[in-house]
C-alpha positions as CSV (number, residue, x, y, z in Angstrom):
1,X,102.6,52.6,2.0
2,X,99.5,51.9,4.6
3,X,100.0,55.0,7.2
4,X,97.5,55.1,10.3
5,X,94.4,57.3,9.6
6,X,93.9,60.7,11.5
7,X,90.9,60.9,13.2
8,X,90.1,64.3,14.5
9,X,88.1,64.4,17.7
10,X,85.6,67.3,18.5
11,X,86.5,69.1,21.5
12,X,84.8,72.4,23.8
13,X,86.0,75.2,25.0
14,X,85.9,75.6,28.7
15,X,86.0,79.0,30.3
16,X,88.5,80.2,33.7
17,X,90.2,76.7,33.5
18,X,93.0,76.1,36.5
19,X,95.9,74.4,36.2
20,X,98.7,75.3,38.3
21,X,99.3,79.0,38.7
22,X,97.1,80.1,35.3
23,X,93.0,80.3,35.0
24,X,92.6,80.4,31.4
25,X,90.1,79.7,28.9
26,X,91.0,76.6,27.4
27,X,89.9,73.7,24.4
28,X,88.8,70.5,26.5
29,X,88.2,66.6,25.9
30,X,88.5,64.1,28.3
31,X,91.6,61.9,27.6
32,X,89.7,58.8,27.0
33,X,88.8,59.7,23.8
34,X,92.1,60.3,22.0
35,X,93.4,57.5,24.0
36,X,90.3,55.6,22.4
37,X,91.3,56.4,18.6
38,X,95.2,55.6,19.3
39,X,94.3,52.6,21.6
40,X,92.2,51.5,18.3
41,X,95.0,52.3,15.5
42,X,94.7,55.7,14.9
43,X,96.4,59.1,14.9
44,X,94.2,61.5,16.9
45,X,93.7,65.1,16.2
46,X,91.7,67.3,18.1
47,X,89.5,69.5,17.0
48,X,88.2,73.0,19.1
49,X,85.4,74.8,17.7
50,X,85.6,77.3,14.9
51,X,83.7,78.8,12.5
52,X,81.4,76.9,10.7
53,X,82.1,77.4,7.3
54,X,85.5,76.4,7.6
55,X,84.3,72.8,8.6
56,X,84.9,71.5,5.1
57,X,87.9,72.7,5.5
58,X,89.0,70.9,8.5
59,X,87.5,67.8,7.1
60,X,89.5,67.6,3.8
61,X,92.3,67.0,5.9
62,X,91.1,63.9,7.5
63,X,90.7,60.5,7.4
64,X,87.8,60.0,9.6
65,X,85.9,61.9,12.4
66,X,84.4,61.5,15.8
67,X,81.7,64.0,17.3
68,X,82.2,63.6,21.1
69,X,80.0,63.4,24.1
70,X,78.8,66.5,26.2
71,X,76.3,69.4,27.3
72,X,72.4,68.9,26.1
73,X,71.7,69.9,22.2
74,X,69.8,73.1,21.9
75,X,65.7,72.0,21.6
76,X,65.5,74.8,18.9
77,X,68.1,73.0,16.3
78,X,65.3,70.7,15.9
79,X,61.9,73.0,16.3
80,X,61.1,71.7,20.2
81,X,60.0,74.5,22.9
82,X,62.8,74.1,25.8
83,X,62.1,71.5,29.1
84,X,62.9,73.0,32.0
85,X,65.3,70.0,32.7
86,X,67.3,70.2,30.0
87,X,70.9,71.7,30.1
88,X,71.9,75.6,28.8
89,X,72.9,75.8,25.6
90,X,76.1,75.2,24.0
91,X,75.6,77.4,20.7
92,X,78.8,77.8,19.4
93,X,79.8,74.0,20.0
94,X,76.4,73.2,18.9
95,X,77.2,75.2,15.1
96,X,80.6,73.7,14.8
97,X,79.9,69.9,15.4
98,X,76.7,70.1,13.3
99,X,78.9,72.0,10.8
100,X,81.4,69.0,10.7
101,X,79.2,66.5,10.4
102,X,77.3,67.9,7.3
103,X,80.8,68.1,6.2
104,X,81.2,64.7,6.9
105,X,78.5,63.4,5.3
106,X,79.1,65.3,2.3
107,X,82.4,63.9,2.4
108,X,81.4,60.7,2.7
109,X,83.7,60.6,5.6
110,X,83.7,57.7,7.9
111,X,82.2,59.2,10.9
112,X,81.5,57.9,14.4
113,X,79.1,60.0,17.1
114,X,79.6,59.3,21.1
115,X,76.3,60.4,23.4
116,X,76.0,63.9,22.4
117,X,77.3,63.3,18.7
118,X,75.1,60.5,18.3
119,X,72.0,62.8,19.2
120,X,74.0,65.9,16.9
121,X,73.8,63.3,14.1
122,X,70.2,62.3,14.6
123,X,69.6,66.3,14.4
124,X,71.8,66.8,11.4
125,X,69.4,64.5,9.6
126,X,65.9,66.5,10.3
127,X,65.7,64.2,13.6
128,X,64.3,65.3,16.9
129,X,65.4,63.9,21.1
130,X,63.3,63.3,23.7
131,X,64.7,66.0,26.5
132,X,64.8,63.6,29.5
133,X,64.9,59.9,29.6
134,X,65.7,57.7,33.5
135,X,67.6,55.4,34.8
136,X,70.4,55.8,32.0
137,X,73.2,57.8,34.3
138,X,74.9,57.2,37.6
139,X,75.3,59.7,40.4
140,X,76.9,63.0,39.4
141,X,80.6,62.6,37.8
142,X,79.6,58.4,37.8
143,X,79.0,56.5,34.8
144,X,76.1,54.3,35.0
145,X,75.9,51.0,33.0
146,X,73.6,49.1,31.4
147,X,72.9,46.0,28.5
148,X,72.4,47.1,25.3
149,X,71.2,44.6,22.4
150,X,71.9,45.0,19.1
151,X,69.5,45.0,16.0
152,X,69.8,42.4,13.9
153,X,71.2,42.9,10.2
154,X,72.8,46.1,10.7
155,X,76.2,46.9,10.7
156,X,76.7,47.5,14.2
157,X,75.2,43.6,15.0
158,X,78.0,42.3,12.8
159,X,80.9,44.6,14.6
160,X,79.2,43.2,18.2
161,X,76.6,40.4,18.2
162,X,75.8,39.7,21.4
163,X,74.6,41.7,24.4
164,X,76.9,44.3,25.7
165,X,76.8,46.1,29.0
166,X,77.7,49.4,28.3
167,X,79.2,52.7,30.0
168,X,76.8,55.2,29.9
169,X,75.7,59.3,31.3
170,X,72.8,60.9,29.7
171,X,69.5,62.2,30.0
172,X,68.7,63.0,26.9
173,X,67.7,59.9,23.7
174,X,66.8,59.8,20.2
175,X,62.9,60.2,19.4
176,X,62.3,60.7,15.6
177,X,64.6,59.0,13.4
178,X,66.6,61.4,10.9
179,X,66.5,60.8,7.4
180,X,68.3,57.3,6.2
181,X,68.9,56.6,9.7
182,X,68.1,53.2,11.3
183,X,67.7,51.9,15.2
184,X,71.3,49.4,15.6
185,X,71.1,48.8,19.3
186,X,68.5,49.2,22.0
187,X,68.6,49.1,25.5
188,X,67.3,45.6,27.2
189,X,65.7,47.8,30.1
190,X,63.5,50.0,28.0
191,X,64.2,50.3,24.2
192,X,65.7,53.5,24.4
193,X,67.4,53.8,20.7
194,X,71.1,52.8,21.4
195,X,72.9,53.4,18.3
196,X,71.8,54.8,14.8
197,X,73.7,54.1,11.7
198,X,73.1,54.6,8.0
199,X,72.7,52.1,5.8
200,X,75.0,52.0,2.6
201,X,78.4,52.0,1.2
202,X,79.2,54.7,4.3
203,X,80.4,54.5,7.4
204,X,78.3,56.3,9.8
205,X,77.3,55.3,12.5
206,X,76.2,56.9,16.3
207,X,76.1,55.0,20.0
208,X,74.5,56.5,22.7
209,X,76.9,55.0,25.4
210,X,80.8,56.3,26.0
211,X,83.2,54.0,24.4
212,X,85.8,55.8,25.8
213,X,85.2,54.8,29.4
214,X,85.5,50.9,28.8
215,X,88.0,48.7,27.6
216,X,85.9,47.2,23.8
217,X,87.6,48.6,21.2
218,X,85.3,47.2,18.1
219,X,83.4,49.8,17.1
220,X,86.6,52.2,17.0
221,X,88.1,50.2,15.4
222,X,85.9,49.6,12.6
223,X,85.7,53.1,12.1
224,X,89.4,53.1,12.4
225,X,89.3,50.4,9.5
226,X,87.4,52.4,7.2
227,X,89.2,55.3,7.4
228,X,92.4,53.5,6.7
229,X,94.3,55.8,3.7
230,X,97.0,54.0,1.0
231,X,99.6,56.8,0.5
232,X,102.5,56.8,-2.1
């Protein structure tokens, strides 16, 4: 019997959160994202951050993974001295996602990173970012957008072929390629690397933009596909 995958979503915690008379700490993630994965055919379970080592864990129990957007990776989880524009760091969350996606990976897990998690991936692989790209976010709390072409012969071209115009917020891109990775979309404006995925039987695969704030459902779904279980 064909049962819809569970994809578990990364989420953050969020400190003195208000909603009506309580200000608690709280686990956080936008709702487009799990609306993403269900919108896309999938069961989504999210995931707050925990200890690393019991990543492997969490990941035996799913069918597939998304590493969501968010706060600027810390410069020194790949050897880079701090610019004074990038964000504060986000150490625990930074641990656990990277934790999840070695998991992942070792796994063989079909795995999908948004923004942050596409840059997390690229860092996970011995990659490093450049700390502070323009003209890639709107104002403050406003998605910009921009075209974004994909690179022939990977699999990203064949999930979208054409020029996209895509929903995007963030500073921060790819600069050294992490190992097995390859470039699967640039931006028309400047070149700034897009999307990364790795070559191979796997599904892996990163895009700088946030799927989660448009209405394509593709890529999701492709990773929705792959992760697809047959149960008895």
């Amino acid at each position: 019997m064909s049962e819809r995958p569970l994809i578990g979503v990364s989420t953050y915690l969020e400190a003195g959160v208000r909603w009506g008379p309580w200000e608690l700490d709280a686990a956080l993630l936008p709702s487009g994202y799990h609306r993403l994965v269900q919108r896309a055919g999938g069961v989504a379970a999210l995931l707050p951050p925990d200890a690393p080592e019991r990543a492997a864990e969490a990941v035996a129990r799913l069918d597939g993974l998304v590493i969501t957007g968010g706060p600027d990776v810390d410069p020194s989880r790949y050897g880079a001295a701090r610019d004074p524009r990038t964000g504060p760091p986000a150490a625990e969350r930074d641990a656990w996602e990277l934790a999840l996606i070695g998991a992942a990976l070792e796994a063989r897990l079909p795995l999908l990173g948004v923004c942050r998690g596409m840059q997390l991936l690229n860092v996970a692989l011995g990659g490093t970012l450049r700390q502070h790209v323009d003209g890639h976010a709107g104002a403050p709390g406003v998605f910009g957008r921009h075209p974004v072409a994909p690179v022939p012969g990977t699999r990203y071209a064949e999930l979208v072929p054409e020029v996209t115009s895509v929903p995007a917020f963030h500073h921060q891109a790819v600069e050294r390629l992490g190992a097995g990775l390859v470039v699967a979309a640039r931006a028309v404006s400047d070149g700034t690397v897009e999307a990364v995925e790795r070559p191979g039987p796997d599904w892996v695969l990163g895009v700088q933009w946030h799927p989660e704030m448009g209405t394509d459902l593709r890529v999701v779904r492709a990773l929705v596909h792959a992760a697809t279980p047959v149960r008895t």
